[in-house]
Backbone as a chain_set.jsonl record, in Angstrom:
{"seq": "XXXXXXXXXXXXXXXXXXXXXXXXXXXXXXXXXXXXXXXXXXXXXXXXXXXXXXXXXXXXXXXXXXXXXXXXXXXXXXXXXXXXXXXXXXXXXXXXXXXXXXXXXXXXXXXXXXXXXXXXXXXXXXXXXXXXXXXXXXXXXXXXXXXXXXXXXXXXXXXXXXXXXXXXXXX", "coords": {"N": [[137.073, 153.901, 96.521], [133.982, 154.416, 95.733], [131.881, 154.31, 92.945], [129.011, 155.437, 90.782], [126.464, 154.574, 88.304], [123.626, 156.026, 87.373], [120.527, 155.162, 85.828], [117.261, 154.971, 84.739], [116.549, 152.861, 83.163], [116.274, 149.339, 83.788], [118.333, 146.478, 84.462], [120.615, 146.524, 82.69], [123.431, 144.934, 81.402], [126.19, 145.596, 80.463], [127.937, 148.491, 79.621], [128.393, 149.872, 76.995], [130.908, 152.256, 75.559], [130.289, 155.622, 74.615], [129.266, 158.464, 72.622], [128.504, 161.323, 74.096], [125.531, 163.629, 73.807], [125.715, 165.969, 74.22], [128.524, 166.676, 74.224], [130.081, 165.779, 71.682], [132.792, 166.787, 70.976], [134.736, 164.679, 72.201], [135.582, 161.829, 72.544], [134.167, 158.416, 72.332], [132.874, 157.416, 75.721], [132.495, 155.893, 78.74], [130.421, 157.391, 81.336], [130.903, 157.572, 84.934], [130.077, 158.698, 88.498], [131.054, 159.817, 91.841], [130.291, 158.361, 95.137], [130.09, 160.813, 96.625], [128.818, 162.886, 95.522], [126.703, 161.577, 94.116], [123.702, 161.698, 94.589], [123.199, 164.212, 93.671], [122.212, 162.72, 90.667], [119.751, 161.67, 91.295], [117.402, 162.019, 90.003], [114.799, 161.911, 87.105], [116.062, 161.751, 84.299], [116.044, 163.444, 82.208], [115.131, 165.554, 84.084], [115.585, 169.027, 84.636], [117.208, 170.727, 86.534], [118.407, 172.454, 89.443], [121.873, 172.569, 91.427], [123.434, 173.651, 94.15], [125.898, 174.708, 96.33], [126.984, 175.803, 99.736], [129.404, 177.952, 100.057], [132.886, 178.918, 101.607], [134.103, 180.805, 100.289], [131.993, 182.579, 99.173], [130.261, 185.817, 98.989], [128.96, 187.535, 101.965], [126.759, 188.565, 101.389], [125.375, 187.35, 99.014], [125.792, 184.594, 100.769], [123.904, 185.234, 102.526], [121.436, 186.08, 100.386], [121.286, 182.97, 99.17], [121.426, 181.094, 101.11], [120.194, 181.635, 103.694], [117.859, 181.196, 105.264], [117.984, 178.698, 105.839], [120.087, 175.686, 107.413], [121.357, 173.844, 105.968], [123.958, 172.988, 104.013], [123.599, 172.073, 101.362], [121.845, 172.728, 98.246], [119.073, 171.88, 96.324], [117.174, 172.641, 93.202], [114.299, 172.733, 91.979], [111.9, 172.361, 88.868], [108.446, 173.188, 89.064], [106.937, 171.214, 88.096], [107.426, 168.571, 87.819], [107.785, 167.541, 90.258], [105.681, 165.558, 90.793], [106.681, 163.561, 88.852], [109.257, 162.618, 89.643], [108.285, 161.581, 92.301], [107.067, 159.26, 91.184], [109.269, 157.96, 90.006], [111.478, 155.056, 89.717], [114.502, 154.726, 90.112], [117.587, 152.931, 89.112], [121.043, 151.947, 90.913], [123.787, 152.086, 89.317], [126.554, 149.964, 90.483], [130.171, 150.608, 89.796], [132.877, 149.465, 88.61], [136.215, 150.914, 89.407], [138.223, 150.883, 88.636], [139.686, 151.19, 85.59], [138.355, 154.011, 85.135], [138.888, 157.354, 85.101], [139.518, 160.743, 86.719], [137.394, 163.237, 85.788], [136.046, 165.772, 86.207], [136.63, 167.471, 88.895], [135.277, 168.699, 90.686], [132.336, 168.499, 89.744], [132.288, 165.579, 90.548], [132.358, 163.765, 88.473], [133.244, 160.637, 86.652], [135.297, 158.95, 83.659], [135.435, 156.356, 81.602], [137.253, 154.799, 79.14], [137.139, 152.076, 78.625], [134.451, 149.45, 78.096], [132.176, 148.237, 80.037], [131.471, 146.054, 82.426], [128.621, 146.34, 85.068], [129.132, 146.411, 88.538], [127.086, 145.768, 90.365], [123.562, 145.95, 90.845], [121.173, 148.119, 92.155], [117.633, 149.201, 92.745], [116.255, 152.32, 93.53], [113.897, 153.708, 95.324], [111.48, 156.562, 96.331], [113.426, 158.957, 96.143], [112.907, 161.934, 97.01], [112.883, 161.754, 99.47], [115.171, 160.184, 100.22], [117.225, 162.541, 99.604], [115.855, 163.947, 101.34], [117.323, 163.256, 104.114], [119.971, 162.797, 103.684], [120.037, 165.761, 104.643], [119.924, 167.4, 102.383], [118.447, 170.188, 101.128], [115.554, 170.463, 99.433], [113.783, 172.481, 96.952], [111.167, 173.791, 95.547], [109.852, 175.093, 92.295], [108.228, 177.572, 90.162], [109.415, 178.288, 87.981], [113.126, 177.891, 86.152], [114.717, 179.459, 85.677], [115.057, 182.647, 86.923], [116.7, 181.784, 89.269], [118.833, 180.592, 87.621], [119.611, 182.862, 86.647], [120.368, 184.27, 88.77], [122.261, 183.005, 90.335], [124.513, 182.706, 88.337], [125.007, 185.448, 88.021], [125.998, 185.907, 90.732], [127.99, 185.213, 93.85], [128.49, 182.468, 94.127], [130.416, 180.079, 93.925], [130.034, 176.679, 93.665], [128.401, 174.858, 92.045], [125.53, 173.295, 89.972], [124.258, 172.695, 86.808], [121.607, 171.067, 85.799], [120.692, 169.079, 83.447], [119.656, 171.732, 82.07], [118.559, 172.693, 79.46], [116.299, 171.444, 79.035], [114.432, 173.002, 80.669], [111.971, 175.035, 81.868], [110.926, 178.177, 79.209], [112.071, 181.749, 79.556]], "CA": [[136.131, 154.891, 96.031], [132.853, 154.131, 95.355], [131.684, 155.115, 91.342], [127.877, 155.169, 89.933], [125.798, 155.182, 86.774], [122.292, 155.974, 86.978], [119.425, 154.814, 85.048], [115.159, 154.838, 84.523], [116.31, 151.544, 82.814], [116.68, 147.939, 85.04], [118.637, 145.615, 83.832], [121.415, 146.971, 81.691], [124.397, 144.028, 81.558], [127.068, 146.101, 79.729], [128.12, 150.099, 79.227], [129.535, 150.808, 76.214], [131.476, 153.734, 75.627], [129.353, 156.513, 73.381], [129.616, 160.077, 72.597], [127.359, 162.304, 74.952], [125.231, 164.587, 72.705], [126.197, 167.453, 74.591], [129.824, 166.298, 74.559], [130.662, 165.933, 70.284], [134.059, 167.0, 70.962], [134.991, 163.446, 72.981], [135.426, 160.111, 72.377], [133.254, 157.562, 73.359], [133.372, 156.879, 76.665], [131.125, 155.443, 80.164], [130.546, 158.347, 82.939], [130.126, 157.739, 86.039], [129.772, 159.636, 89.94], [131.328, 159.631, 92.878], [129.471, 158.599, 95.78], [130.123, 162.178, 97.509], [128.018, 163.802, 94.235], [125.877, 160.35, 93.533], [122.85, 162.968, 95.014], [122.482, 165.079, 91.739], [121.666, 162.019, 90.175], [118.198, 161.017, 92.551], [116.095, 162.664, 89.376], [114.378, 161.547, 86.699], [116.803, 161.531, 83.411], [115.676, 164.381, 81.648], [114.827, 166.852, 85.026], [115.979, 170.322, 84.781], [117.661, 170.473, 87.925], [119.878, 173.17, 89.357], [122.7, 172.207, 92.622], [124.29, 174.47, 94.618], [126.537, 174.187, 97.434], [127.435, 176.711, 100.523], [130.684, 177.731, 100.474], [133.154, 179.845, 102.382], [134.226, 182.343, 99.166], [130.531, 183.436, 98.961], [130.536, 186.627, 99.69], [127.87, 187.72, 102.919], [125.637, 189.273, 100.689], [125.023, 186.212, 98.708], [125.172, 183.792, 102.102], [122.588, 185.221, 103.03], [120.305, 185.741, 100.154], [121.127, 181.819, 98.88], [121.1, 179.99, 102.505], [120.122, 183.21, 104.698], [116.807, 180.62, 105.59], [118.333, 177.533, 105.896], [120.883, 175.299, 108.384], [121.751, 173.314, 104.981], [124.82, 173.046, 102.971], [122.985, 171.636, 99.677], [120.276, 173.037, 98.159], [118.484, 171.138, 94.818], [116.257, 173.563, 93.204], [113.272, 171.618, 90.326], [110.812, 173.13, 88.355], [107.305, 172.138, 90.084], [105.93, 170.426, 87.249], [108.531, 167.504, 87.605], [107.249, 167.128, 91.218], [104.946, 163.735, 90.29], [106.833, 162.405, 88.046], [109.94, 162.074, 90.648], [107.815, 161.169, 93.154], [107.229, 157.757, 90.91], [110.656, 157.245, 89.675], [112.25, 154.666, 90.094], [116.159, 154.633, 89.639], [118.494, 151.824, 89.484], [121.984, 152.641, 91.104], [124.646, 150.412, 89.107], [128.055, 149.869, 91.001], [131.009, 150.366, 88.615], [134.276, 149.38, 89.36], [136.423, 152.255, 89.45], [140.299, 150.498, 88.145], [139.202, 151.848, 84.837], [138.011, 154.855, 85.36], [140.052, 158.278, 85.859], [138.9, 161.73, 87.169], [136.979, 163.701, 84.571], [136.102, 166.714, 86.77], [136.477, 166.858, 90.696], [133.995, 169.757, 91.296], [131.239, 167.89, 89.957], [132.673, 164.156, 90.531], [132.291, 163.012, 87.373], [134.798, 160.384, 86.238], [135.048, 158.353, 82.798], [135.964, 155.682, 81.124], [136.651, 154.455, 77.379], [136.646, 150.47, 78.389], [133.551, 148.902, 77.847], [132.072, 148.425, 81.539], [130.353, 145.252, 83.323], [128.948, 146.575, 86.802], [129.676, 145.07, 89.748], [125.829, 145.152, 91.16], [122.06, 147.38, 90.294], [120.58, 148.662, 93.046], [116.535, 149.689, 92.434], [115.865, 153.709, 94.239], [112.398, 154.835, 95.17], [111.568, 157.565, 97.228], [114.091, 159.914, 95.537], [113.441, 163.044, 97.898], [113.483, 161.301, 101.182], [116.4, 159.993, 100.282], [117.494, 163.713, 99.732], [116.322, 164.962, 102.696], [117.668, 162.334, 104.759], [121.349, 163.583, 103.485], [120.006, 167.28, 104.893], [119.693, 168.235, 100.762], [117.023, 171.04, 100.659], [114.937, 170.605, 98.128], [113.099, 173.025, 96.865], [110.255, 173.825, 94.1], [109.95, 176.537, 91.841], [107.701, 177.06, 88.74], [110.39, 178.496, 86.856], [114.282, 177.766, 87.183], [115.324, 180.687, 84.844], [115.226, 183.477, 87.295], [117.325, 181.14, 89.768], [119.945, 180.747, 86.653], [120.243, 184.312, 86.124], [120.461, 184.75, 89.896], [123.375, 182.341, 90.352], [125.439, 182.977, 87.508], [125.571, 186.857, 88.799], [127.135, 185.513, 92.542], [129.663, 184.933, 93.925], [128.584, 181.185, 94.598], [131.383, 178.716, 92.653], [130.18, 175.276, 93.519], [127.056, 174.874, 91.333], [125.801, 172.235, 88.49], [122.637, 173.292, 86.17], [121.87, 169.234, 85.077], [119.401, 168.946, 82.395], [118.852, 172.717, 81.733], [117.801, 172.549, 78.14], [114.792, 170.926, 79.288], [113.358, 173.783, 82.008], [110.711, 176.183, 80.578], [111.754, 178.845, 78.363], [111.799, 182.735, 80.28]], "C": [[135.014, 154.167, 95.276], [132.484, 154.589, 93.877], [130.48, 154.422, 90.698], [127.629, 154.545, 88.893], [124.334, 155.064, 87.328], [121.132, 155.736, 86.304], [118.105, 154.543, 85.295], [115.543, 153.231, 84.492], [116.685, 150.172, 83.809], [117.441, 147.099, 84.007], [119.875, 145.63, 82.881], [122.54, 145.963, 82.218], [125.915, 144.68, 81.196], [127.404, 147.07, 79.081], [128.759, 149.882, 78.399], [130.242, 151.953, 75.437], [130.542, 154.109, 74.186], [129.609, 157.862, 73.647], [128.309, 160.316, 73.049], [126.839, 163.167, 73.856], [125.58, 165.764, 72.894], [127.939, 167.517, 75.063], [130.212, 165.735, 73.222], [131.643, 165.917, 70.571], [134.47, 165.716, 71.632], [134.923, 162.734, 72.445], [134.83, 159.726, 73.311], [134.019, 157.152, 74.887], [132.09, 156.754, 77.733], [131.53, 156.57, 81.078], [129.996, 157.452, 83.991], [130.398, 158.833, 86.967], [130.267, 158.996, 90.525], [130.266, 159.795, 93.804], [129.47, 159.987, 96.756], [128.598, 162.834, 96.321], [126.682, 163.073, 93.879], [124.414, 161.847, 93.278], [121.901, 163.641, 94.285], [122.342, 164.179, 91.204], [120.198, 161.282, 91.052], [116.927, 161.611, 91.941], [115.905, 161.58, 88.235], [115.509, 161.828, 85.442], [116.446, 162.579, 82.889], [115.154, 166.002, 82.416], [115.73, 167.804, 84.903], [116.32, 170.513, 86.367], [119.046, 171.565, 88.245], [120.58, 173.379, 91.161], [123.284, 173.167, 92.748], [124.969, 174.508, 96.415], [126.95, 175.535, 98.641], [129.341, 176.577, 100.618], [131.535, 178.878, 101.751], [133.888, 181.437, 101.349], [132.828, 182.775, 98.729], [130.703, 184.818, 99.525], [129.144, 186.985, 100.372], [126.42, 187.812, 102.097], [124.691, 187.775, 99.874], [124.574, 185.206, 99.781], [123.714, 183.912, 102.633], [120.547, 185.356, 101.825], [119.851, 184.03, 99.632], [120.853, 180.724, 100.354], [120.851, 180.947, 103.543], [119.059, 182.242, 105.882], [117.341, 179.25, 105.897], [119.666, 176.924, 106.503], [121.574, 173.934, 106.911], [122.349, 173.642, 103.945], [124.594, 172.914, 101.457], [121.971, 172.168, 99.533], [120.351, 172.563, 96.717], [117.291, 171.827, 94.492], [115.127, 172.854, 91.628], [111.877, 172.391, 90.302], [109.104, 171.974, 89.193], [106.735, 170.994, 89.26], [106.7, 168.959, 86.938], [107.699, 166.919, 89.234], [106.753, 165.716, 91.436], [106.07, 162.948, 89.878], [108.612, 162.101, 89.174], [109.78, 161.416, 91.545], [107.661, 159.394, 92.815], [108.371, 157.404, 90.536], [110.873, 156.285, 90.496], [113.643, 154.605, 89.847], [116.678, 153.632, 89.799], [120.337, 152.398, 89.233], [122.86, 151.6, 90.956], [125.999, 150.748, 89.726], [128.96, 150.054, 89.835], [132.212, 150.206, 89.174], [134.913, 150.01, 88.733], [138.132, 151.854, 88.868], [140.358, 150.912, 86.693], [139.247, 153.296, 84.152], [139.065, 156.054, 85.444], [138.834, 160.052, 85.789], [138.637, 162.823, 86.014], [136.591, 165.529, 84.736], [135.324, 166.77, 88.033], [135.144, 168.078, 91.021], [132.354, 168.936, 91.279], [130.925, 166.087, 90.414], [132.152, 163.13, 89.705], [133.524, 161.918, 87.075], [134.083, 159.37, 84.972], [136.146, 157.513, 82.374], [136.263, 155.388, 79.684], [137.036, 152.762, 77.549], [135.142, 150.269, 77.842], [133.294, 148.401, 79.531], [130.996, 147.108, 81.934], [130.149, 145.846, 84.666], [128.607, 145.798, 87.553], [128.06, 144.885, 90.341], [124.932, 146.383, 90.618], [121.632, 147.179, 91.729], [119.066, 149.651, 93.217], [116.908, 151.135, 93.43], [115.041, 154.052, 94.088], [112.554, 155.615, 96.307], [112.536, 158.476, 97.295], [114.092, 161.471, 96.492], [113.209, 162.554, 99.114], [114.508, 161.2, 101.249], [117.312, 161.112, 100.146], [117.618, 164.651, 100.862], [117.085, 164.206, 103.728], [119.505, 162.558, 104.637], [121.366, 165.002, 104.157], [120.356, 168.15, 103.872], [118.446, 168.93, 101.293], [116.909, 170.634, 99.429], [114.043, 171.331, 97.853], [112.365, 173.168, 95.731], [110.088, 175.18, 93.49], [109.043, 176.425, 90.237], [108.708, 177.044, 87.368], [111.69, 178.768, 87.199], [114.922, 179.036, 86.57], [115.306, 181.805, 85.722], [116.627, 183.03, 88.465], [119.052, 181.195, 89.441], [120.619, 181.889, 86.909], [120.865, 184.642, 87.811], [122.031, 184.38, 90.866], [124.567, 182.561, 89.492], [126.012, 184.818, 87.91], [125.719, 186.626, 90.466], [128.217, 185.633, 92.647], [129.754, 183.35, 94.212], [129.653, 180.124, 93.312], [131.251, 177.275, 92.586], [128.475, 175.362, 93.204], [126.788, 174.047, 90.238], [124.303, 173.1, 87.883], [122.438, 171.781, 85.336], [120.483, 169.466, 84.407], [118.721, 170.32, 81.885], [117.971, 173.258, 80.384], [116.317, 171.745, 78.356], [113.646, 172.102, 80.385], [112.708, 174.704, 80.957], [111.695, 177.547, 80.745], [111.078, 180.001, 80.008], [110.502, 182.857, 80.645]], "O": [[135.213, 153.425, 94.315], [133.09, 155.644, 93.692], [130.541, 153.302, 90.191], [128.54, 153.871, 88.413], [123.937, 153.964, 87.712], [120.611, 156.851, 86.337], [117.875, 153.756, 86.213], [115.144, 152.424, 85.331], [117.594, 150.348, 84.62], [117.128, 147.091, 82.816], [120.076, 144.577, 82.276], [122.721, 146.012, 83.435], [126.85, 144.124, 81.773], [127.317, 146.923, 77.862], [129.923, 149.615, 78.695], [129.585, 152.401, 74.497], [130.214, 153.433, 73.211], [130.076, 158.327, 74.686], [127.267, 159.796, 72.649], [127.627, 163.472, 72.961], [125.766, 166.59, 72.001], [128.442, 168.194, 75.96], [130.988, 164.825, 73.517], [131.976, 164.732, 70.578], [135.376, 166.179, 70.94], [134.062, 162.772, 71.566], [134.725, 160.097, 74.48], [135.161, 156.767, 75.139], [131.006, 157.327, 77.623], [132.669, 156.727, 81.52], [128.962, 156.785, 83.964], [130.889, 159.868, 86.516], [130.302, 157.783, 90.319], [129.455, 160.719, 93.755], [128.663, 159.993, 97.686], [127.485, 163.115, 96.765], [125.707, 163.686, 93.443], [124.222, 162.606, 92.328], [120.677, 163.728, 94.188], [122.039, 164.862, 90.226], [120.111, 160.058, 91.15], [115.856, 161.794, 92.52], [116.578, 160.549, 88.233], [116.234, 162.593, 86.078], [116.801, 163.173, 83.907], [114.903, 167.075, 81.867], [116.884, 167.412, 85.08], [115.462, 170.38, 87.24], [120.15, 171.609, 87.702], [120.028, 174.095, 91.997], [123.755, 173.756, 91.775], [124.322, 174.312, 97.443], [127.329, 176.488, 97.959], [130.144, 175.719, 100.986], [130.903, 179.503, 102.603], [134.055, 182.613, 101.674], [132.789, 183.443, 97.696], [131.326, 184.917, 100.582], [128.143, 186.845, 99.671], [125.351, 187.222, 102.255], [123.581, 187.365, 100.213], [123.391, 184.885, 99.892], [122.821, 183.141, 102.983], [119.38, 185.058, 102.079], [118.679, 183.652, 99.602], [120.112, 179.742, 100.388], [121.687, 180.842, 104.441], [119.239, 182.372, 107.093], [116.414, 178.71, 106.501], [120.623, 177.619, 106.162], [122.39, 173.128, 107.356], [121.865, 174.318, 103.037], [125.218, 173.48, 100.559], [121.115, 172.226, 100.416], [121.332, 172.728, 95.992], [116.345, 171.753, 95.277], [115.512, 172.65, 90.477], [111.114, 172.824, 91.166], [108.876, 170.826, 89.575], [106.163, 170.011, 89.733], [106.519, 168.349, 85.885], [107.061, 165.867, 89.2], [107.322, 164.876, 92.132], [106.403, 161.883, 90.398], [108.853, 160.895, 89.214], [110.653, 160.638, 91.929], [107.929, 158.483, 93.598], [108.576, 156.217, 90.788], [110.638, 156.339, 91.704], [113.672, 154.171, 88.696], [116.302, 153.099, 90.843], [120.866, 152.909, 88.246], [123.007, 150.619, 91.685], [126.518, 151.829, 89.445], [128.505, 149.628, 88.774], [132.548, 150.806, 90.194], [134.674, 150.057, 87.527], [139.03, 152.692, 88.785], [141.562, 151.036, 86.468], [139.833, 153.682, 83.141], [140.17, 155.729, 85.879], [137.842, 160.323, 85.113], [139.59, 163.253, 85.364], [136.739, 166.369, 83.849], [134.177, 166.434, 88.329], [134.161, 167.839, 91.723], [131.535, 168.781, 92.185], [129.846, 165.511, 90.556], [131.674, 162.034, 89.998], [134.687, 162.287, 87.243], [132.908, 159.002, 84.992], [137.347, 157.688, 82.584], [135.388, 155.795, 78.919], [137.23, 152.176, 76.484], [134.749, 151.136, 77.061], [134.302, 148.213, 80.214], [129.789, 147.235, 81.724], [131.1, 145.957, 85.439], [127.965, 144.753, 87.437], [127.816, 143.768, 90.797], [125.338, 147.437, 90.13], [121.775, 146.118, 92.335], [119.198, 150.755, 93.746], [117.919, 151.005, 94.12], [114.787, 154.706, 93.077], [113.46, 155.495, 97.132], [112.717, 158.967, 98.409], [115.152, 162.076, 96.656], [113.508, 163.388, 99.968], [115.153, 161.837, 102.082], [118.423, 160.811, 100.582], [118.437, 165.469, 101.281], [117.666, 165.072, 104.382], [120.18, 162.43, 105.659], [122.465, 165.537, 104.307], [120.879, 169.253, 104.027], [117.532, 168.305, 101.83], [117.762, 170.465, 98.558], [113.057, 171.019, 98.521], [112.879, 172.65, 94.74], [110.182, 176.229, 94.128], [109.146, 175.517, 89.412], [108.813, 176.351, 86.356], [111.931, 179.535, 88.131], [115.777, 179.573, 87.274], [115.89, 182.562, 84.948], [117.541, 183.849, 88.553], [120.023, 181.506, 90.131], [121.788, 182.027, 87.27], [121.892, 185.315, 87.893], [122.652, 185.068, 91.675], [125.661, 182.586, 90.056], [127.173, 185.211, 88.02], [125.407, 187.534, 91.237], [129.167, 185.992, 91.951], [130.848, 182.865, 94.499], [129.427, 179.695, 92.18], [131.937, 176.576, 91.84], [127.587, 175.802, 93.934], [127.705, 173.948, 89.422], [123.568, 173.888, 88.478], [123.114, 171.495, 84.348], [119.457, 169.958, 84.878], [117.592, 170.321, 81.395], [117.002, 174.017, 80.36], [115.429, 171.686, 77.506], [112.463, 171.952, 80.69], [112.872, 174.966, 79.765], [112.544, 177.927, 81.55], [110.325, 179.7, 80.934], [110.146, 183.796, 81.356]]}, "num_chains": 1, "name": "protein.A"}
């Protein structure tokens, strides 16, 4: 099994475990991704970003108004005003070796550690939504993700992430 970390930054020699700000309750520890999920990480560190997956407990009604238009299992939905600044990202995709590691939660394929982490190799990433569509991710734009939110959370869809939502514009 393959296992991430993402970063803006180049160069990083050595993870060590820290408390998430939106994760207080935890001990320090290194996240990474599974390469099935890597995907939702192909943004900019701070993008408001909200994933959602086709499943088969959707019920019709939903199917069709969330993928009714579309021959694609993923859809990645980003406020427009992020648009640019993805477009220049670059990402660097660090290898982590995964003996470590243990499963933190399989829905979103998160997993963590509390070693201290050398990774095994960095890997620069430009072109962030080619590389999206090129998986057959929709991606789509939207000025505002808050109607989206509200729209999802009243579904029936269950495989869904909302990554960075404290950052999307208010109602």
């Amino acid at each position: 099994m393959n296992l991430f970390h993402f970063s803006e930054e180049n160069g990083i020699e050595v993870f060590v475990p820290r408390v998430k700000e939106n994760r207080k309750n935890m001990p320090p520890v290194v996240w990474a991704i599974d390469d099935v999920h890597a995907f939702t990480f192909y943004f900019p560190r701070d993008c408001p970003r909200i994933v959602y997956t086709r499943t088969n407990e959707m019920s019709d009604e939903d199917h069709e108004k969330f993928f009714g238009l579309t021959s694609s299992d993923i859809i990645v939905t980003v406020e427009t005003d992020w648009y640019e600044r993805i477009k220049r990202t670059t990402l660097y995709r660090y290898k982590m070796p995964s003996d470590t590691f243990q499963l933190f939660d399989a829905c979103a394929g998160y997993y963590i550690s509390p070693q201290t982490i050398i990774p095994q190799e960095v890997e620069p990433l430009t072109d962030l939504l080619n590389r999206l569509m090129l998986l057959n991710i929709e991606v789509r734009f939207t000025p505002n993700l808050h109607p989206l939110r509200n729209a999802i959370l009243n579904s029936t869809i269950n495989d869904f992430g909302m990554h960075r939502f404290a950052n999307a514009k208010g109602n």
